[in-house]
Backbone as a ProteinNet text record, in pm:
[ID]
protein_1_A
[PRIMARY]
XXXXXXXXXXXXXXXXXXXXXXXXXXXXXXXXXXXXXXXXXXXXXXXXXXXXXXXXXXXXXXXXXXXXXXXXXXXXXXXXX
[TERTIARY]
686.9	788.9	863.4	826.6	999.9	1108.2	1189.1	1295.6	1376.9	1337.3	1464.6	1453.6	1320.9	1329.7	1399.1	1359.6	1449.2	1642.9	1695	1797.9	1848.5	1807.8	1823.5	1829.6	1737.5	1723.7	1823	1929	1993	2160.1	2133.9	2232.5	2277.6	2135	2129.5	2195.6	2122.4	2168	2319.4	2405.9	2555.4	2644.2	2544.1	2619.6	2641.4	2808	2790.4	2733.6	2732	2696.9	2500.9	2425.1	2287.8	2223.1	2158.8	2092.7	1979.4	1944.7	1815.1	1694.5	1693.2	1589.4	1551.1	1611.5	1626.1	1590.2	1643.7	1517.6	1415.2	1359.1	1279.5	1142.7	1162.2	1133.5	1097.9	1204.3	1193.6	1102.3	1103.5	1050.7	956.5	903.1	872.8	898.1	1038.3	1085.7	1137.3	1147	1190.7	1359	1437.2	1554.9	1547.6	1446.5	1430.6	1374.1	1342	1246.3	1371.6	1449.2	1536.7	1654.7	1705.8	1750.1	1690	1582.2	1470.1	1514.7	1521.2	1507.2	1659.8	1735.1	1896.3	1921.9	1888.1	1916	1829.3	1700.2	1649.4	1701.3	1749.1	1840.6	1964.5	1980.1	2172.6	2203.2	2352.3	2422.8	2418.2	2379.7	2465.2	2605.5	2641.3	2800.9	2854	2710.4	2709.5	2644	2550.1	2452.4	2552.6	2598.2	2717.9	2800.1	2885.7	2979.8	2901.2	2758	2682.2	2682.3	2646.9	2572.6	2683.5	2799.4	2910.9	2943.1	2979.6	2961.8	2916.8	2778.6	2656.2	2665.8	2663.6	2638.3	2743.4	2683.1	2774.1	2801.8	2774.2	2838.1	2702	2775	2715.4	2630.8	2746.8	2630.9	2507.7	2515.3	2359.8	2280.5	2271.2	2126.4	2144	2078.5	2073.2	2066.4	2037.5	2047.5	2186.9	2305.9	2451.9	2517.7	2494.2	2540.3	2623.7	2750.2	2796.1	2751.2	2730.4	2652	2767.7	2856	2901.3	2966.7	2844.1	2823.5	2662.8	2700.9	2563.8	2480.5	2512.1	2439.3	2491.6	2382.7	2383.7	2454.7	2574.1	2629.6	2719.3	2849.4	2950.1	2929.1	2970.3	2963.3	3028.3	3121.8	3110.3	3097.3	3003.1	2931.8	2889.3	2803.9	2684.1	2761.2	2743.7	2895	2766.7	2826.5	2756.8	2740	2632.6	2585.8	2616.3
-6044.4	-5973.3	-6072.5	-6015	-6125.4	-6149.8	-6213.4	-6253.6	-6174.2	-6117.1	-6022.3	-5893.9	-5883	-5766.2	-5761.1	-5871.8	-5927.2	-5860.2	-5934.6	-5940.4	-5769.9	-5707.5	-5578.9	-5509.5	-5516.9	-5466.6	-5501.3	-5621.6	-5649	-5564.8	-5599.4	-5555.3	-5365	-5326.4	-5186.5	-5140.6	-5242.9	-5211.7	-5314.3	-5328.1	-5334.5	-5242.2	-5110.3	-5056.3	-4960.1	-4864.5	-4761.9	-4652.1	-4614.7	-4478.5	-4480.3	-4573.9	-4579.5	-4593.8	-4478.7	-4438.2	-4542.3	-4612.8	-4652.6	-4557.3	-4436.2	-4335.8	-4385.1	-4434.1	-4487	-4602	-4707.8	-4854.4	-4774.5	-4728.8	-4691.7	-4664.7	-4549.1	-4471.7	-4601.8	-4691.6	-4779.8	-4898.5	-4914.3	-5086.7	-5043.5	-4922.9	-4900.3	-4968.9	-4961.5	-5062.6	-4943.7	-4950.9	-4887.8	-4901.9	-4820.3	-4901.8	-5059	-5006.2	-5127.7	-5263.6	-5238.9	-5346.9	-5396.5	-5332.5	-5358.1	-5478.4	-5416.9	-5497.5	-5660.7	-5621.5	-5779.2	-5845	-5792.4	-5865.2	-5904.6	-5838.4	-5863.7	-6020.1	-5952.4	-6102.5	-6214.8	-6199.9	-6310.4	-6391.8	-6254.5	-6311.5	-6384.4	-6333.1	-6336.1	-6445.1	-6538.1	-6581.8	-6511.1	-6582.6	-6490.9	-6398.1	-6483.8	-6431.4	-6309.3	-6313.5	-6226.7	-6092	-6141.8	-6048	-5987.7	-5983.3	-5949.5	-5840.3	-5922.4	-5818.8	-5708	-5743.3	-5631.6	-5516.4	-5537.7	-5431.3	-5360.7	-5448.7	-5372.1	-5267.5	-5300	-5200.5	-5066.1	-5108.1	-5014.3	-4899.8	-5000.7	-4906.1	-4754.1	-4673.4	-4546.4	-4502	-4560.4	-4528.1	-4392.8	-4301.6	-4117.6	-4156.2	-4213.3	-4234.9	-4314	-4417.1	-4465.6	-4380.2	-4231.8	-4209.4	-4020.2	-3990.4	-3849.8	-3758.1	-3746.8	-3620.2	-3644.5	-3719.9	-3758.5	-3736.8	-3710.7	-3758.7	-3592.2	-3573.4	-3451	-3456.1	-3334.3	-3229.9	-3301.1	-3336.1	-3338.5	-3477.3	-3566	-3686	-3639.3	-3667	-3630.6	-3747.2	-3854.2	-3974.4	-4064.3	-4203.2	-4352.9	-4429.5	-4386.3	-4510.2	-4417	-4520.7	-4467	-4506.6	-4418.8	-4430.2	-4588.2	-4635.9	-4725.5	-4887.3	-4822.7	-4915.4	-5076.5	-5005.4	-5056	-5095.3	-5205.7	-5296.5	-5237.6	-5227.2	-5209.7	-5344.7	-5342.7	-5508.3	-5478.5
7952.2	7878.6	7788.5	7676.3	7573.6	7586.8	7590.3	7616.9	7561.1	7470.2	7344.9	7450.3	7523.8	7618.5	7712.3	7776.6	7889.9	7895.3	7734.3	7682.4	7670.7	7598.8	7593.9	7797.3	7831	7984.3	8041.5	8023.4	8059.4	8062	7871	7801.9	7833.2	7857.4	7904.8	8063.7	8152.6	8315.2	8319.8	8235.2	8219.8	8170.1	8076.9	8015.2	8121.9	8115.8	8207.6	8192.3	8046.9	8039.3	8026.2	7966.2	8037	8174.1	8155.6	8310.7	8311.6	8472.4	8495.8	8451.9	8456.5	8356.4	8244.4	8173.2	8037.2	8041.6	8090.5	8072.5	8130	8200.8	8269.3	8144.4	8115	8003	7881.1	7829.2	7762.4	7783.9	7878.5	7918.8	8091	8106.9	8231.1	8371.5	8353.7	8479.8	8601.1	8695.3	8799.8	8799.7	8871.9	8924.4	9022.8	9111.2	9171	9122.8	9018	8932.2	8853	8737.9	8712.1	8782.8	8937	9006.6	9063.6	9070.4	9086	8956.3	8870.1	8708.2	8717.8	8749.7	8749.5	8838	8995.5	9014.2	8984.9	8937.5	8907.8	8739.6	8696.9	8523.2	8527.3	8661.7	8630.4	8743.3	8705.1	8858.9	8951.8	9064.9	9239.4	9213.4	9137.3	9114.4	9023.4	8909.5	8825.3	8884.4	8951.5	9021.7	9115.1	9198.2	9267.6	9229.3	9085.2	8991.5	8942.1	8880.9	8844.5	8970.5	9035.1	9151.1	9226.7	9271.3	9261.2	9173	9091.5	8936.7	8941.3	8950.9	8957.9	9060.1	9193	9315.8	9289.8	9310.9	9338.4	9189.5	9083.3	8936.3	8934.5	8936.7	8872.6	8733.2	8648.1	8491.7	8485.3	8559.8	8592.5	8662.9	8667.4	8737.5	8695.2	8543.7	8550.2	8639.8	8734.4	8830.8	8896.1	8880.9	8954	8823.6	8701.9	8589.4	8554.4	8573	8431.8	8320	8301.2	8205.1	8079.9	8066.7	7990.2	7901.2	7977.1	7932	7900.8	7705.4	7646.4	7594.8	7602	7569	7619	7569.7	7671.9	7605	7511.2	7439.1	7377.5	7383.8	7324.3	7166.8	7023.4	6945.9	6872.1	6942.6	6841.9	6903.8	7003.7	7061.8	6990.5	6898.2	6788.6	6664.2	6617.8	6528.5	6387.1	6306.6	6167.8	6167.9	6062.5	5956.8	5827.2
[MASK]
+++++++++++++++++++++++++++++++++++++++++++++++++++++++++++++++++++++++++++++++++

């Protein structure tokens, strides 16, 4: 895998409102695969804060998710160039 992939997968399983469905879909990673990739990317320490985070968060996993969260990114997420 590329590193820019790597980078993104990353950048993705931090965000709250992207579901593991979604790397999934993107980069055919599992949740559990994802998490392998986490702590093997990240500090103990980071790895930690991440998964805390994570655990129990509804928006990481469409079937926990309200209907009324309609996408994986808040609009002004994404900085113009």
């Amino acid at each position: 895998m590329k590193a820019s992939d790597v980078s993104r997968i990353i950048e993705m399983a931090w965000e709250d409102r992207t579901p593991f469905e979604a790397i999934e879909t993107l980069y055919g990673l599992s949740e559990q695969s994802v998490i392998e990739l986490m702590r093997k990317e990240l500090k103990p320490s980071s790895f930690r804060l991440w998964r805390k985070r994570v655990s129990g968060r509804k928006t990481k996993h469409l079937k926990l998710r309200s209907p009324e969260v309609e996408r994986g990114y808040c609009p002004t997420q994404y900085k113009q160039r």
